[in-house]
C-alpha positions in Angstrom: -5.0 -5.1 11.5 -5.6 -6.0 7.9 -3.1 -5.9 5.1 -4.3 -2.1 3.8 -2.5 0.4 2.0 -3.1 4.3 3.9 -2.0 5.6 0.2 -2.7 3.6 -2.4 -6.1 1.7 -0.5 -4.9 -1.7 -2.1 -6.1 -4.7 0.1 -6.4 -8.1 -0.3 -8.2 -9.3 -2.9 -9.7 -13.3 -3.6 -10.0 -15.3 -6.7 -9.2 -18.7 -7.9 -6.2 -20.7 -8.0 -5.8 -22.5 -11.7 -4.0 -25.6 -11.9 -3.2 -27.4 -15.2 -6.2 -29.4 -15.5 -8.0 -25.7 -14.8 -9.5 -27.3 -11.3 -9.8 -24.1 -9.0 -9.2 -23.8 -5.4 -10.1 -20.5 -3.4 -6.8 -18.2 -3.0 -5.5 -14.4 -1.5 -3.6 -11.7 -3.6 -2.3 -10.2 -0.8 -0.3 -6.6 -1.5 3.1 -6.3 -1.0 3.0 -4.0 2.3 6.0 -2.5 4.6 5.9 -0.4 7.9 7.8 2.5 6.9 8.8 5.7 8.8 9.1 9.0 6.9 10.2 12.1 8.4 7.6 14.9 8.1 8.7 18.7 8.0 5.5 20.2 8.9 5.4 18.0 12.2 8.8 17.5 13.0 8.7 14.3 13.9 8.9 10.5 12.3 4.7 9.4 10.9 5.2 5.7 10.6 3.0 4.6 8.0 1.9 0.5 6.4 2.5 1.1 2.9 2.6 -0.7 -0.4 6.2 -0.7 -2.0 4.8 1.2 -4.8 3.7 4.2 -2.5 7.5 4.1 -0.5 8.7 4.9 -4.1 6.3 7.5 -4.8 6.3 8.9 -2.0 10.2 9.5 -2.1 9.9 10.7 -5.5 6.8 13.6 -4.9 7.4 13.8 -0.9 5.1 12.6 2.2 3.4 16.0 2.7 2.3 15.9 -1.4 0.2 12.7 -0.6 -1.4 13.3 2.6 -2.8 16.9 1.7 -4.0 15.5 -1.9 -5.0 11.6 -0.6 -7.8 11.3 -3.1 -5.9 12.4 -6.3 -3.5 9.4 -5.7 -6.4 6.7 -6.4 
């Protein structure tokens, strides 16, 4: 499975690395993602989710059920 975000939708990107003399070299900016588990009321039961650190923090400030009903608003 690829590094991709369910939130978020970040994924690795490509681009150039620079050295000093400004020589480039192919490269990955790959996310920063974590499996995470989260507790969902509505199921009662763990989800377990790949996430980007940035949507573990949003998603314990707003709460899971907040982001899955309203997905598209995140982007």
């Amino acid at each position: 499975m690829s590094k991709y975000c369910f939130i978020t939708g970040k994924k690795t990107i490509f681009g150039n690395k620079r050295s000093y003399s400004m020589s480039k070299s192919k490269r990955k900016f790959i996310p920063n993602i974590h499996y995470h588990k989260f507790w969902s009321e509505e199921k009662k039961r763990f989800i377990r989710l790949r996430l980007t650190t940035k949507a573990i923090r949003c998603i314990d400030k707003n709460g899971l059920e907040c982001f899955i009903k309203n997905k598209k608003e995140f982007k």
